[in-house]
PDB file of N, CA, C and O in Angstrom:
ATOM      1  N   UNK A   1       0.815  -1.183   0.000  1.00  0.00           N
ATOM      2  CA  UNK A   1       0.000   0.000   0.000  1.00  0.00           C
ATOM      3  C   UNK A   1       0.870   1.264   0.000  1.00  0.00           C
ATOM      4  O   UNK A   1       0.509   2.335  -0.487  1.00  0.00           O
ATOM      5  N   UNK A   2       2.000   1.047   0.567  1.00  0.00           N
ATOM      6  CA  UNK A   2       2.955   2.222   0.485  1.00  0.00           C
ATOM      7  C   UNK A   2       3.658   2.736  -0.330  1.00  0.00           C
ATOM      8  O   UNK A   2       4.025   3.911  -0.320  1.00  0.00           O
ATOM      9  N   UNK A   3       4.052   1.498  -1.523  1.00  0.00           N
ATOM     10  CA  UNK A   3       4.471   1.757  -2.629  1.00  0.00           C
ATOM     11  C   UNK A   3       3.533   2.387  -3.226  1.00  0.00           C
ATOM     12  O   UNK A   3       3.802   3.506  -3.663  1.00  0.00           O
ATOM     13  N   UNK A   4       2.131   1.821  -3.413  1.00  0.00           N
ATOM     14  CA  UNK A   4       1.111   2.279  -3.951  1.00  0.00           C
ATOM     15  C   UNK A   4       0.978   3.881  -3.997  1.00  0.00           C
ATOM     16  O   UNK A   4       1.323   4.512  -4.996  1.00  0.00           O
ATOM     17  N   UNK A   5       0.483   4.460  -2.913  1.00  0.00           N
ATOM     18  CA  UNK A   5       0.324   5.490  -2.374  1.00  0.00           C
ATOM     19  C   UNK A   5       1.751   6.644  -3.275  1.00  0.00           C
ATOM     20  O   UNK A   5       1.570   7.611  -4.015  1.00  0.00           O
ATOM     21  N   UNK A   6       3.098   6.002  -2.797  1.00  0.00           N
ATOM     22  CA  UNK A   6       4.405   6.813  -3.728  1.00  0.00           C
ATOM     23  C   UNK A   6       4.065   6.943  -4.657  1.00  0.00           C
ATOM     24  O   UNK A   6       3.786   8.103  -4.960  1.00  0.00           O
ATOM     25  N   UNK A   7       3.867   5.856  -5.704  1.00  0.00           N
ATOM     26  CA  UNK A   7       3.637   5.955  -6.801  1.00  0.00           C
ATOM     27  C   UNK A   7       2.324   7.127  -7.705  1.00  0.00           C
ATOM     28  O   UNK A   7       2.379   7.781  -8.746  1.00  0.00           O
ATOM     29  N   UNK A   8       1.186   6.905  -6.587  1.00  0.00           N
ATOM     30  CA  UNK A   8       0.223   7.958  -7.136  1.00  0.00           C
ATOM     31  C   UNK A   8       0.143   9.600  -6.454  1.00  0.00           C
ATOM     32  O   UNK A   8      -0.784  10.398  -6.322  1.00  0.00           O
ATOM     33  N   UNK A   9       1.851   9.642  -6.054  1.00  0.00           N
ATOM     34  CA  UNK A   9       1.975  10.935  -5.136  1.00  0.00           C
ATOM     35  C   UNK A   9       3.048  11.415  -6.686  1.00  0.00           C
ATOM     36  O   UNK A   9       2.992  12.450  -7.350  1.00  0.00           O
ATOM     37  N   UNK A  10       3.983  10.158  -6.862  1.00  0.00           N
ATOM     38  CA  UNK A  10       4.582  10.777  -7.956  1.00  0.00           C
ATOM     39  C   UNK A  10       4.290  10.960  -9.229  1.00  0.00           C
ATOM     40  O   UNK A  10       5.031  11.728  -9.843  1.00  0.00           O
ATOM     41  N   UNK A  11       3.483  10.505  -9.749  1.00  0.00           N
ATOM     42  CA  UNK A  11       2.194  10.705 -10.490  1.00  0.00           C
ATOM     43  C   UNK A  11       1.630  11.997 -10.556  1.00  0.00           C
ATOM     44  O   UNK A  11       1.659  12.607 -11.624  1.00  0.00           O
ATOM     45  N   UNK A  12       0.953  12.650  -9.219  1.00  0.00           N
ATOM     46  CA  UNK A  12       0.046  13.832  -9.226  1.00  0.00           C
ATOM     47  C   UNK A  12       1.356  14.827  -9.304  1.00  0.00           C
ATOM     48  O   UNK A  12       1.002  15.911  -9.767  1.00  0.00           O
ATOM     49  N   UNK A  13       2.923  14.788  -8.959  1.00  0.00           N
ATOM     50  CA  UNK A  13       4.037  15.755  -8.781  1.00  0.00           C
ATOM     51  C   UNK A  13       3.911  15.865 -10.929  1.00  0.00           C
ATOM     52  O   UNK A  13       3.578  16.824 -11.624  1.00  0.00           O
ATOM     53  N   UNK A  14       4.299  14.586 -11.300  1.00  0.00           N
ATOM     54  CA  UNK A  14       4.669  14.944 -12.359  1.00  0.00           C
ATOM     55  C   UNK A  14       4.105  15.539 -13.318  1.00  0.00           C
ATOM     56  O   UNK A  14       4.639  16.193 -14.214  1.00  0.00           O
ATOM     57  N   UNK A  15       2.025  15.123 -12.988  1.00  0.00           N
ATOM     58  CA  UNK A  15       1.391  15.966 -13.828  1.00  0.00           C
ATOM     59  C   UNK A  15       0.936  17.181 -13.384  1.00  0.00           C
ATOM     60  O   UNK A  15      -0.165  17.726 -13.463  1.00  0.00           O
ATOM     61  N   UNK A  16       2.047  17.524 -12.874  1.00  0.00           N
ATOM     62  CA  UNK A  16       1.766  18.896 -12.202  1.00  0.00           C
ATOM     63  C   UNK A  16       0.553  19.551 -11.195  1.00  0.00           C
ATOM     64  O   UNK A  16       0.094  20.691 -11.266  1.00  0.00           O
ATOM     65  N   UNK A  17       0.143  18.370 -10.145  1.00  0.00           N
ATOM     66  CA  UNK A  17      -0.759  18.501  -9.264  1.00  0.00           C
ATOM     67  C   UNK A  17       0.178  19.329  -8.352  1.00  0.00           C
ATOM     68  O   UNK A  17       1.319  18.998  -8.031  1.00  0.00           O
ATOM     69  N   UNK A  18      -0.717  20.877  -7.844  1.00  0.00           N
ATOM     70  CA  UNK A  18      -0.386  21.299  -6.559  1.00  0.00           C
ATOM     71  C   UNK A  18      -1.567  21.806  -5.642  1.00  0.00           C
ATOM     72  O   UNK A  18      -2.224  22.824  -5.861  1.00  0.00           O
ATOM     73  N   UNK A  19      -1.711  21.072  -4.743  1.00  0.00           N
ATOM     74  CA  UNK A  19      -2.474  21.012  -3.804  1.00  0.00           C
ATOM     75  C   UNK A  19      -3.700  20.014  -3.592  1.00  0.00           C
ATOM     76  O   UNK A  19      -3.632  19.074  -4.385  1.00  0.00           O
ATOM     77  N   UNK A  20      -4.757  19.960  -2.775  1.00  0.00           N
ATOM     78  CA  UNK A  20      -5.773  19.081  -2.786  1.00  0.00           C
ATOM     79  C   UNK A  20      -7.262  20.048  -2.803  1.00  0.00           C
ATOM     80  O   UNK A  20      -7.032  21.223  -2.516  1.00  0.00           O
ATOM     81  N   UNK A  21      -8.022  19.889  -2.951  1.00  0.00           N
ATOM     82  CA  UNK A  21      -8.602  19.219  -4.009  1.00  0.00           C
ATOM     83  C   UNK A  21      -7.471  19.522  -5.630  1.00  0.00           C
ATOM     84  O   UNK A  21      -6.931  20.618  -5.777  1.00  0.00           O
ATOM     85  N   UNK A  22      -7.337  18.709  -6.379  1.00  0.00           N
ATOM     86  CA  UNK A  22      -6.914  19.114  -7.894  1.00  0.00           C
ATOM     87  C   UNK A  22      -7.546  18.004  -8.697  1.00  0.00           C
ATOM     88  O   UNK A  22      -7.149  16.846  -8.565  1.00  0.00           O
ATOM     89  N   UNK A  23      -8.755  18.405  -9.726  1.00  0.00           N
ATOM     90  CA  UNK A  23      -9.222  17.879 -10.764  1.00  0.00           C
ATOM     91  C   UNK A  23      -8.826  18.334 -12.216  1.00  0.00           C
ATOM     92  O   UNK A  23      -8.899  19.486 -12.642  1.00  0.00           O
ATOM     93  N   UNK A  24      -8.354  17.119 -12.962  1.00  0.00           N
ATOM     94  CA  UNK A  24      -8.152  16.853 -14.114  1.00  0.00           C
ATOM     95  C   UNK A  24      -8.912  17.065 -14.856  1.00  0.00           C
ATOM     96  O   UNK A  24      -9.891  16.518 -14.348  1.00  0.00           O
ATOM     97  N   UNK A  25      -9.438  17.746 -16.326  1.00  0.00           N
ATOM     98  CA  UNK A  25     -10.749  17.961 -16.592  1.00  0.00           C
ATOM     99  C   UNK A  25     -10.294  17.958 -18.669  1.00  0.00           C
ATOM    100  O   UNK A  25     -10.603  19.028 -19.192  1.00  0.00           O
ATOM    101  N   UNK A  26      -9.881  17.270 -19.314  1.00  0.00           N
ATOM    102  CA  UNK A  26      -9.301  17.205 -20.866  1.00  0.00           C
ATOM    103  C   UNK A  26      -7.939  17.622 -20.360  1.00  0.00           C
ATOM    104  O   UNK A  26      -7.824  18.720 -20.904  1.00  0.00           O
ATOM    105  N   UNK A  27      -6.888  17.441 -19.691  1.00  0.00           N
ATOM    106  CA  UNK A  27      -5.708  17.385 -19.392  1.00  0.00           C
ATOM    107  C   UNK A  27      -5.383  18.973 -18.704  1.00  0.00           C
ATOM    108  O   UNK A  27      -4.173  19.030 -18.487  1.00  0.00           O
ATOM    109  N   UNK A  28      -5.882  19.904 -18.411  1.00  0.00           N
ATOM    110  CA  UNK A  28      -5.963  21.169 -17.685  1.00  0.00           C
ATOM    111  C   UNK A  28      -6.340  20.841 -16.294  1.00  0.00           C
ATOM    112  O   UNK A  28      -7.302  20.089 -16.140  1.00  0.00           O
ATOM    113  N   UNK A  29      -5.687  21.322 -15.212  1.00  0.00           N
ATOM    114  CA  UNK A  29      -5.714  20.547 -13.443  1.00  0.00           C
ATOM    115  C   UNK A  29      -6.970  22.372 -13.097  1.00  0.00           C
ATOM    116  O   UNK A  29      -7.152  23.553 -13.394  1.00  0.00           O
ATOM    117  N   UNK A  30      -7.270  21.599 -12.556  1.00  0.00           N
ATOM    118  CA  UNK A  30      -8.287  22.651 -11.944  1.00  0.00           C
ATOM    119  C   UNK A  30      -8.191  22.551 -10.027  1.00  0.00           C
ATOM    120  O   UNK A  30      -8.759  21.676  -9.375  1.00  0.00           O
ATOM    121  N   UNK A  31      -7.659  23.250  -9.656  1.00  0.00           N
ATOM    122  CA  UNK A  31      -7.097  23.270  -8.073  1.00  0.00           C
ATOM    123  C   UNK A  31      -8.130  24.145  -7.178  1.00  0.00           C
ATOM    124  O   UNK A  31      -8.660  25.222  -7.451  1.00  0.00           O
ATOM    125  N   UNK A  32      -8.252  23.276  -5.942  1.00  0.00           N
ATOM    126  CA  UNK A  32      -9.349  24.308  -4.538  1.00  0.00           C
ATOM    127  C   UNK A  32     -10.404  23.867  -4.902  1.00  0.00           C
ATOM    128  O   UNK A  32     -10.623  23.451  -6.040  1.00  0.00           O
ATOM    129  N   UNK A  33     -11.330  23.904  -3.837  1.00  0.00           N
ATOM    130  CA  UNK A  33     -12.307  23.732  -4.165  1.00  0.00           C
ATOM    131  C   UNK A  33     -13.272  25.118  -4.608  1.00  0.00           C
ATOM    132  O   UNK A  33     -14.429  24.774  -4.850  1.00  0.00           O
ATOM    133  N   UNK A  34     -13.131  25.986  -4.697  1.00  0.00           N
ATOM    134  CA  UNK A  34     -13.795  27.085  -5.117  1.00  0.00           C
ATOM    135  C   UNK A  34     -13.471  26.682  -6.849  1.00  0.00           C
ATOM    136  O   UNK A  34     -13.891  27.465  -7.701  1.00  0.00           O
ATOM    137  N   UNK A  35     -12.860  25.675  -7.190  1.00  0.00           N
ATOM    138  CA  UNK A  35     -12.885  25.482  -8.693  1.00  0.00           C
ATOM    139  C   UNK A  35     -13.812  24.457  -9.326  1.00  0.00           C
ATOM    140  O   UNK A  35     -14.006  24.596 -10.533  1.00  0.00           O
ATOM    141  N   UNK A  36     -14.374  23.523  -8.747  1.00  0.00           N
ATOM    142  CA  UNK A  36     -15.697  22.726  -8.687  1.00  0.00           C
ATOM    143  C   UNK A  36     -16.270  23.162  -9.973  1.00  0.00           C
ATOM    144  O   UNK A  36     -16.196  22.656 -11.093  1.00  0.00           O
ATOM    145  N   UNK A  37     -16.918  24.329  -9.501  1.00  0.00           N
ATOM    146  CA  UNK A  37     -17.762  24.925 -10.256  1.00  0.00           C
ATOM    147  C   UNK A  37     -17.659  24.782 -11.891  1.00  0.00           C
ATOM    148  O   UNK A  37     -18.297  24.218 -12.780  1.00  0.00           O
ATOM    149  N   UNK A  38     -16.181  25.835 -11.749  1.00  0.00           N
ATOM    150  CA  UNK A  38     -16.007  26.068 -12.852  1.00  0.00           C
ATOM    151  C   UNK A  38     -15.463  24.883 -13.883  1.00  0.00           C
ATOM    152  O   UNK A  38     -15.418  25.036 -15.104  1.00  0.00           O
ATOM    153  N   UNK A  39     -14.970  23.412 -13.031  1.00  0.00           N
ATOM    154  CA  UNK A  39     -14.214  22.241 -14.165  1.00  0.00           C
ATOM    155  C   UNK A  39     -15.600  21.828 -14.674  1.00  0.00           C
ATOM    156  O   UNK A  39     -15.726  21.450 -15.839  1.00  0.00           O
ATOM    157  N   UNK A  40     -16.843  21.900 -13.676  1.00  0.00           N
ATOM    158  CA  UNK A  40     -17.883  20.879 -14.339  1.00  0.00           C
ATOM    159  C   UNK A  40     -18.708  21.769 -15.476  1.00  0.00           C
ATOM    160  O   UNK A  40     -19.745  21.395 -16.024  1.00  0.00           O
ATOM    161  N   UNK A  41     -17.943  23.172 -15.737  1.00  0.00           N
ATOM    162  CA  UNK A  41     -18.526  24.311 -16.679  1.00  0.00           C
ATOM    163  C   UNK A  41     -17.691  23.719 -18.027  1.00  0.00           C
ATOM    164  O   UNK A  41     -18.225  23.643 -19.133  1.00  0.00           O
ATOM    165  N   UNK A  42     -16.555  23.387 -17.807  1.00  0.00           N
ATOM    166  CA  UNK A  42     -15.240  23.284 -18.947  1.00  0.00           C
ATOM    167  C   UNK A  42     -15.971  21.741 -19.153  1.00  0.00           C
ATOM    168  O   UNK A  42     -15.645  21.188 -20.204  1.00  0.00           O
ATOM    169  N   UNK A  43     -16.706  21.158 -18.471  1.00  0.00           N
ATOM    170  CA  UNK A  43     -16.624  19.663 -19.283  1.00  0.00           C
ATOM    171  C   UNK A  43     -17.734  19.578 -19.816  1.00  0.00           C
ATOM    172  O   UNK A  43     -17.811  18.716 -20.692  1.00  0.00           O
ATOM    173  N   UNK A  44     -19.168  20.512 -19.483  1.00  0.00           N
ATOM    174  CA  UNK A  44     -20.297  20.919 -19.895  1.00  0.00           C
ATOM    175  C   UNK A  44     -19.790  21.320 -21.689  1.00  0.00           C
ATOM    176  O   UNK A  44     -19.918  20.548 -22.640  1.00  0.00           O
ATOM    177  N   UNK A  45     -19.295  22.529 -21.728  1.00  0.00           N
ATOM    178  CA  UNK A  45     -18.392  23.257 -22.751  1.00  0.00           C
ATOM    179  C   UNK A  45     -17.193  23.376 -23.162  1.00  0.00           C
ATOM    180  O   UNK A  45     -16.988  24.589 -23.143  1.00  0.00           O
ATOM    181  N   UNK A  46     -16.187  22.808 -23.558  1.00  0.00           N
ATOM    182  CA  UNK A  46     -15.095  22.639 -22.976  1.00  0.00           C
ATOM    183  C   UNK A  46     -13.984  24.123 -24.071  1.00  0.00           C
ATOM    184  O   UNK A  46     -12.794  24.432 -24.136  1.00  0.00           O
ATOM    185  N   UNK A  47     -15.252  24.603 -24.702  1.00  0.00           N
ATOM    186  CA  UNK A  47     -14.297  25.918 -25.619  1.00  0.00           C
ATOM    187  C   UNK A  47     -14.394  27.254 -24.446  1.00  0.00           C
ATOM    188  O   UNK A  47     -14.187  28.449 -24.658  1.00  0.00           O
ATOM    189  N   UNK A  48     -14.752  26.626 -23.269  1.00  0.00           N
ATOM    190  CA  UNK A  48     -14.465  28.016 -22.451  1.00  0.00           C
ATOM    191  C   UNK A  48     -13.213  28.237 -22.175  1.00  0.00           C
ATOM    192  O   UNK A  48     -12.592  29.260 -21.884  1.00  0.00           O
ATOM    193  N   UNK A  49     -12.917  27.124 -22.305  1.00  0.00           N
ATOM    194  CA  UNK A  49     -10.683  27.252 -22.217  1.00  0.00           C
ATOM    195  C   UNK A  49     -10.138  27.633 -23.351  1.00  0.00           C
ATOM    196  O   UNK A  49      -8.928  27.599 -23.576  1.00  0.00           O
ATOM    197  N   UNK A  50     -11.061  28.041 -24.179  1.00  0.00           N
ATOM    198  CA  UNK A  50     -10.161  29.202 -25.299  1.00  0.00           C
ATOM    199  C   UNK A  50     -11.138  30.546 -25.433  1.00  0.00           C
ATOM    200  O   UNK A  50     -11.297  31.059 -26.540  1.00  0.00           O
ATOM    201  N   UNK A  51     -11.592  30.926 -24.594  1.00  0.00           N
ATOM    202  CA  UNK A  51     -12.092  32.186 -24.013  1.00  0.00           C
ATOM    203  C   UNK A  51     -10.813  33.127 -24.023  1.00  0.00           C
ATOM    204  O   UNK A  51      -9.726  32.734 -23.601  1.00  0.00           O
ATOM    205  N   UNK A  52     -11.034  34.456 -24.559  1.00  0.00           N
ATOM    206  CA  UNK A  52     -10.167  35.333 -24.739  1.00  0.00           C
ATOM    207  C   UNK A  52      -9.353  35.674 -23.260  1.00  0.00           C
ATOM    208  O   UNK A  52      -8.145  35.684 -23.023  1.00  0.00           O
ATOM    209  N   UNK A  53     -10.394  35.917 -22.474  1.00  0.00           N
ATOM    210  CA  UNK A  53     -10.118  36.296 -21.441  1.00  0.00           C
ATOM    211  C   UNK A  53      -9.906  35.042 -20.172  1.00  0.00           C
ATOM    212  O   UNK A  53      -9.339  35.378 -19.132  1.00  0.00           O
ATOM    213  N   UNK A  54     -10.210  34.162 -20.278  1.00  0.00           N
ATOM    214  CA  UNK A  54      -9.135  32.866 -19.771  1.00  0.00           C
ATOM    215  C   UNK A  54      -8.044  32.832 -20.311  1.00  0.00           C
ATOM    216  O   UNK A  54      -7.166  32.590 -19.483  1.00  0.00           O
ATOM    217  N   UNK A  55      -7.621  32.977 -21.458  1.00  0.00           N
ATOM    218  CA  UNK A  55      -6.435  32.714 -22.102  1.00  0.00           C
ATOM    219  C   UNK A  55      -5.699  34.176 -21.356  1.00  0.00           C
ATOM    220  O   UNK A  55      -4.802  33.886 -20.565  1.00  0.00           O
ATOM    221  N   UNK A  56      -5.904  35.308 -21.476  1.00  0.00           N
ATOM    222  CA  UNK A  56      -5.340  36.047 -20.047  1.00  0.00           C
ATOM    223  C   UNK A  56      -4.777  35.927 -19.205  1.00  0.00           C
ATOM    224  O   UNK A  56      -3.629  36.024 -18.773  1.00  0.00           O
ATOM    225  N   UNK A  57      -6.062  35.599 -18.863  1.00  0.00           N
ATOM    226  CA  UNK A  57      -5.798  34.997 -17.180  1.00  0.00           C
ATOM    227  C   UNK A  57      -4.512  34.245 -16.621  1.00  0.00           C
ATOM    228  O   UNK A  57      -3.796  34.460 -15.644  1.00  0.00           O
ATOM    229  N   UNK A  58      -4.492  33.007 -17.902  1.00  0.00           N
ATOM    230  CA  UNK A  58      -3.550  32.043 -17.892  1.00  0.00           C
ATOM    231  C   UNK A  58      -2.212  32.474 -17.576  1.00  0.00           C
ATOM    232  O   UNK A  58      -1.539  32.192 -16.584  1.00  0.00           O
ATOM    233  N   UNK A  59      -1.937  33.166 -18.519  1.00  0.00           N
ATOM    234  CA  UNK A  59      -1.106  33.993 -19.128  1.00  0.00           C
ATOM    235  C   UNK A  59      -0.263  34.524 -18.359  1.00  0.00           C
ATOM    236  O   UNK A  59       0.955  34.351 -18.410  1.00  0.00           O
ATOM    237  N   UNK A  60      -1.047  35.421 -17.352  1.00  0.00           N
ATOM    238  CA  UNK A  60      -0.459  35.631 -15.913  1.00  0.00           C
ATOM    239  C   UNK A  60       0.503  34.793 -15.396  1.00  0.00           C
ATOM    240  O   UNK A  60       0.562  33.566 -15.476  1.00  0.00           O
ATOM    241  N   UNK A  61       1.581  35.909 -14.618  1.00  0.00           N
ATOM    242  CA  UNK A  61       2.804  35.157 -14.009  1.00  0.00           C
ATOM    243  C   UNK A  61       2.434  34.418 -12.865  1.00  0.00           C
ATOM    244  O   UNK A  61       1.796  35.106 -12.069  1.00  0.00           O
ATOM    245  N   UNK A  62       2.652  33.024 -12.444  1.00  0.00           N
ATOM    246  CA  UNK A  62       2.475  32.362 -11.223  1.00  0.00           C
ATOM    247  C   UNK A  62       2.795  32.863 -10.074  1.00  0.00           C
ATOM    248  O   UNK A  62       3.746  33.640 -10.155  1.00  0.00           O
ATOM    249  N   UNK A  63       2.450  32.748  -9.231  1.00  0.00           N
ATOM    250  CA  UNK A  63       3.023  33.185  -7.297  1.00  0.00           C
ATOM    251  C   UNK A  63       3.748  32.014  -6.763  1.00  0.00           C
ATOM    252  O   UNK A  63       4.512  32.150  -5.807  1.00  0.00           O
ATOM    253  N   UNK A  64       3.549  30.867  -7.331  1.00  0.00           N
ATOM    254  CA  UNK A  64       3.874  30.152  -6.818  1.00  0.00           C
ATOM    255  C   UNK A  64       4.323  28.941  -7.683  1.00  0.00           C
ATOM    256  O   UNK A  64       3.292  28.372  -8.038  1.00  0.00           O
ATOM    257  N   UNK A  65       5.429  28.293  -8.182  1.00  0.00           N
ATOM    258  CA  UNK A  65       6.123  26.962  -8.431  1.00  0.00           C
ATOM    259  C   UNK A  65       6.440  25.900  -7.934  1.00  0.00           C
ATOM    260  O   UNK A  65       7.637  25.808  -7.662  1.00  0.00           O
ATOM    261  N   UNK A  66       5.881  25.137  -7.730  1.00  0.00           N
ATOM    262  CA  UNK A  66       6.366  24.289  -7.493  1.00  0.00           C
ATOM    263  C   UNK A  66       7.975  23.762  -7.976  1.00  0.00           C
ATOM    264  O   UNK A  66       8.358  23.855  -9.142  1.00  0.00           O
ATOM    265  N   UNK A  67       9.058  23.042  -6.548  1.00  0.00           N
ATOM    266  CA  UNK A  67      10.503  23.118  -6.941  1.00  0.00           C
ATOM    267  C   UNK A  67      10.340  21.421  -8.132  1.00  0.00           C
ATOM    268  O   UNK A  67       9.360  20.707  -8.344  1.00  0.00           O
ATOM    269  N   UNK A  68      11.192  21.371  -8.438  1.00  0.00           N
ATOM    270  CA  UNK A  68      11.590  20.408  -8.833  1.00  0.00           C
ATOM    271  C   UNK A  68      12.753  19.422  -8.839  1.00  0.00           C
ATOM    272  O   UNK A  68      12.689  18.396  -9.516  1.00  0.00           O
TER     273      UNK A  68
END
């Protein structure tokens, strides 16, 4: 079970999971739960992820990296 567990910790590192809750939604991680909302909007529609102004958003410099 412990291997287990490593294995799906190094897994969520490599596909770039940071933090908990983080849902996967067409390969874009959707993190917190205040994001709920919006992954089950992207899988409803999924061209809201080429919304002008998401693509913005994106765009924006991170606060935070994860090391590697």
């Amino acid at each position: 079970m412990k291997a287990r567990l490593r294995e799906n910790f190094e897994a969520a590192v490599a596909d770039g999971v940071f933090g908990v809750p983080t849902l996967a939604v067409g390969g874009e991680l959707f993190w917190g739960e205040d994001a709920h909302d919006f992954a089950e909007a992207v899988l409803a529609d999924p061209s809201l992820l080429d919304d002008p102004e998401f693509r913005r958003v994106t765009a924006l410099p991170m606060a935070a990296v994860r090391g590697g």
